[in-house]
N, C-alpha and C positions, 0 to 999 in steps of 0.2 A: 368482393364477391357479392351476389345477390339471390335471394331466396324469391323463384319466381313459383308462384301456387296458379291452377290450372281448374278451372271447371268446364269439365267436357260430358259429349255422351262417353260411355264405357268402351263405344266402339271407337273412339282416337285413342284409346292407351297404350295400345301396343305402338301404332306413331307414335305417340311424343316421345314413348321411352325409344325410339329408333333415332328422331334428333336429339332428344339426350346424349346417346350415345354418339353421334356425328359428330353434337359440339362438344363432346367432353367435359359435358356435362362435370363435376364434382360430385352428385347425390342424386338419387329418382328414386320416387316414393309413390305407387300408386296407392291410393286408399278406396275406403270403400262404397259401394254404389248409395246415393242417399236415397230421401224415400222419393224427392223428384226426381229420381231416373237419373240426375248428374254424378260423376264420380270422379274426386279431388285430385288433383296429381300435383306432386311436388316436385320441384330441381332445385342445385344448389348449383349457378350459374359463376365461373369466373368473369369478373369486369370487361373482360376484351374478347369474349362469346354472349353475350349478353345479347347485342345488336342481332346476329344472325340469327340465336334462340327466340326472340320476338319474331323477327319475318316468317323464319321457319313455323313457328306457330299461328300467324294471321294467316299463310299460307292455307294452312291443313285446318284452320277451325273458323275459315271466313263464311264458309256454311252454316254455320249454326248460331241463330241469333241469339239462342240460350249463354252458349259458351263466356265465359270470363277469363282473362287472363292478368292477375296482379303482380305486381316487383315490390321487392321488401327491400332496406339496405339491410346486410348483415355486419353487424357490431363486431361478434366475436363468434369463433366456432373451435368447438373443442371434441375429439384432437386436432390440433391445427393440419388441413387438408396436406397431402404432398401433391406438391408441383410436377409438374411434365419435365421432366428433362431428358426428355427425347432429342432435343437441340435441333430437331425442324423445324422450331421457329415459325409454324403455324400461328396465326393468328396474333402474332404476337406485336403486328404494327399497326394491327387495331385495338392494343392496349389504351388504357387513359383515355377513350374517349367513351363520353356519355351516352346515354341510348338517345336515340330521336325523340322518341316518345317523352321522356324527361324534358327536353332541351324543349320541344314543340309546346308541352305544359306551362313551361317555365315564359316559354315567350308568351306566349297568351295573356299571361296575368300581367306582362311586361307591358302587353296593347292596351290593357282597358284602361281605358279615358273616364275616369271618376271622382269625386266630388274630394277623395280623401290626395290621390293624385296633385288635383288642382290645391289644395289648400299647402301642399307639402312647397307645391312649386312658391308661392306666393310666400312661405314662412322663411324658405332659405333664400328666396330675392330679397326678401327685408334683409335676413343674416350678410346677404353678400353684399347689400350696398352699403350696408353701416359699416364693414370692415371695408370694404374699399374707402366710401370719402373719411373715414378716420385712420387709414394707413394700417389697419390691424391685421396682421398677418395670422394669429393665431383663428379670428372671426373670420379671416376669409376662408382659410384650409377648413374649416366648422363648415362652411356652405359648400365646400370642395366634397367634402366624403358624405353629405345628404345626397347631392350628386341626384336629382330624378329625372335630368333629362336623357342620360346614362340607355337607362332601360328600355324604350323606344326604340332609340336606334340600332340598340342589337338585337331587340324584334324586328326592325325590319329586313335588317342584311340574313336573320334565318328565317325569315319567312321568304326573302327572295331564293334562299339555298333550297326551300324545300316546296316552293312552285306554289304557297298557299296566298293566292290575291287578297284574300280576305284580310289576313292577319297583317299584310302589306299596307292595306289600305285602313285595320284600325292604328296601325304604330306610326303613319302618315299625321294622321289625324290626331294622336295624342302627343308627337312630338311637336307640330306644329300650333296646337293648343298650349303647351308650355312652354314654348320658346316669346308666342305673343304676349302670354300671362306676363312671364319674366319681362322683357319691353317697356310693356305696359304700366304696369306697377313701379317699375325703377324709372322710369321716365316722369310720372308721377311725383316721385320722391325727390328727382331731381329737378324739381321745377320748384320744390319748397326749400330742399335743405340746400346749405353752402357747401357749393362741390370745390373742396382743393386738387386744382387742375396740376399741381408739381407735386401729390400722392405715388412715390414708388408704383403702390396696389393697383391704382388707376390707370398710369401711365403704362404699365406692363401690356395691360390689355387692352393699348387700341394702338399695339407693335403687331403685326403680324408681319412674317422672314419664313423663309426657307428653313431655318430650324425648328419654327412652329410646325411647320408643314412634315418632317422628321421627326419630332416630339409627337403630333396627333397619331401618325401612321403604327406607329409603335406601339402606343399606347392600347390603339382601336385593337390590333392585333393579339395585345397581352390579353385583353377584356374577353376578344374572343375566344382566346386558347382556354381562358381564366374557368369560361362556362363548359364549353366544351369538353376539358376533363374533369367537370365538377371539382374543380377548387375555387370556390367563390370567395374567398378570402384577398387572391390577387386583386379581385376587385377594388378594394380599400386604397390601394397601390394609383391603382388604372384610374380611379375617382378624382382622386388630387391633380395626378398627372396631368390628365387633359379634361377639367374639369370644364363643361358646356353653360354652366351657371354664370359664372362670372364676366366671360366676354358678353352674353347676353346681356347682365345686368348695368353692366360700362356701356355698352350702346344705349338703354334707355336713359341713364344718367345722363350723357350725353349729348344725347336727344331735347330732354329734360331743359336741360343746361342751356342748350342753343350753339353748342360747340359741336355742328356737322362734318369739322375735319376729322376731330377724333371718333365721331363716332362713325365714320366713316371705316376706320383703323381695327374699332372695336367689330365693328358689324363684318370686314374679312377676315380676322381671327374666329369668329365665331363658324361663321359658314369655311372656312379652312377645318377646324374639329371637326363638323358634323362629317364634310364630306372625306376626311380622308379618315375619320373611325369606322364609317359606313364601309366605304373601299376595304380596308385592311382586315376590317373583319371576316367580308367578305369573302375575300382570299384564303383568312383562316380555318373559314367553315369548310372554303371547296379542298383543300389539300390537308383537310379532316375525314373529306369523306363525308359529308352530312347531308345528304340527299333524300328523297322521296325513297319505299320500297316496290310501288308497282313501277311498269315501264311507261305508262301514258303517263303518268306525275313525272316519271323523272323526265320523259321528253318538253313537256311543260314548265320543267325546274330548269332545264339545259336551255329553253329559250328566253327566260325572265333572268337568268344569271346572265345572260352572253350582253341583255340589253341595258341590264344595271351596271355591269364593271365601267361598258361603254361609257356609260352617262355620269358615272362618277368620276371615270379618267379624263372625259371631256370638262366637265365641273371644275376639276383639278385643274385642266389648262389652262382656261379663264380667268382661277383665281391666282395663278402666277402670274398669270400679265397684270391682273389688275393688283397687283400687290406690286411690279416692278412699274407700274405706270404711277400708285403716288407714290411712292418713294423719288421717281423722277421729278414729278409735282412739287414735292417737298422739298427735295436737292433746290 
């Protein structure tokens, strides 16, 4: 549940306590007028009313630039609320998922492109090329769950879910800033140290299969679901899994090295992750429901969604041929 607190003029109290009661609210508390004229109202909002109790309130208080509306998580409440068991089943398949407003916060700080960002990227490209050319499996999963190329890309598939170009084009920008850092840097590293090219750790990632292609899809999907019903914890899971560090960092090696086959290998595993975590996630935002609230955003979110699935199912198609074409190469 969530404890949403309200500052309005005195003349929205009788609304909000009217969506209160719409959304079934758990608790409504108006209090009293302050000396600037505003007066406090409290809800105690179930998880899966949350979303509607927000629109319903920018609705009704988009007038007044005074107005404030905050969200608390609620720890613990005592006595413990009772439930609906009306068995209508109201609202109850928009349980588990997060507000917009949370998710839209969360991606924001996912977009900015900053100095602590780029250093992170550069610390876990050293951590993943040391465990790669020394076979260290425990130092690679280490560069697997720092994971910063992660965040980006699930800024961008919700920022395409929710029609914001902005936020689009900073998650563009800071994914494409740390995939070249990683490159960069490990390509660097590989032109000094001794890369062993029959490395397990190495070799793994400059394979890209159709199982890659089913291990990324999945993964993107858990990530999204993962934020989606705020259990960020799956994350940890999802990091490893289809971690975007290490094929990066195997292409710069490679590069590095002067071995263009592999990194060839390593550079379609890598562009496989991105575009099938982008796609999947995608998917899992729209069949979340994660949309704009007014109708001109969402007709603007319906046409940036219709042209991203597009271009990431065509992306996808390209990189199946060009994954069955060297494999052919290499037969």
């Amino acid at each position: 549940m969530k404890y949403v607190e309200v500052v309005a003029k005195p003349t929205s109290s009788e609304t909000v306590e009217k969506i209160a009661a719409k959304e079934k609210a758990l608790d409504f508390r108006a209090g009293a007028v302050g000396e600037d004229g505003m007066q406090y109202m409290r809800l105690v909002v179930p998880d899966e009313r949350l979303q509607a109790v927000l629109d319903a309130l920018q609705n009704v208080l988009g007038a007044q630039p005074s107005a404030r509306i905050m969200v608390l998580a609620v720890e613990a409440a005592l006595p413990k609320p009772v439930e609906d068991e009306s068995g209508s089943g109201e609202g109850k398949t928009a349980s588990a998922i997060a507000a917009r407003e949370t998710l839209a916060e969360e991606a924001e700080r996912n977009a900015r492109l900053d100095r602590d960002y780029l250093l992170l990227v550069a610390l876990s490209t050293v951590v993943a090329a040391i465990g790669l050319v020394k076979d260290n499996v425990a130092v690679v999963i280490g560069a697997m769950v720092i994971a910063p190329l992660l965040a980006p890309n699930l800024a961008l598939s919700l920022g395409t879910s929710l029609g914001d170009i902005k936020l689009v084009r900073k998650s563009v920008q800071k994914l494409a800033a740390g995939i070249a850092l990683a490159v960069a840097l490990s390509a660097a590293m590989g032109a000094v140290l001794s890369v062993d090219l029959s490395s397990p750790e190495l070799l793994t990632r400059t394979d890209a299969g159709l199982e890659s292609i089913v291990l990324a899809l999945a993964s993107g999907a858990a990530a999204a679901l993962s934020i989606s019903t705020g259990l960020p914890a799956i994350l940890v899971g999802v990091m490893v899994a289809v971690a975007l560090l290490p094929p990066a960092t195997t292409l710069g090696l490679m590069l590095g090295h002067g071995d263009f086959t592999l990194a060839t290998g390593a550079g379609l595993l890598l562009a496989v992750n991105v575009v099938c975590v982008n796609l999947a996630s995608k998917v899992v935002f729209l069949l979340k429901g994660v949309r704009p609230r007014t109708w001109s955003e969402k007709e603007r979110a319906k046409r940036s969604m219709t042209v991203y699935i597009v271009a990431w199912l065509v992306a996808l198609a390209v990189l199946v041929l060009a994954i069955y074409l060297r494999a052919a190469v290499i037969a």
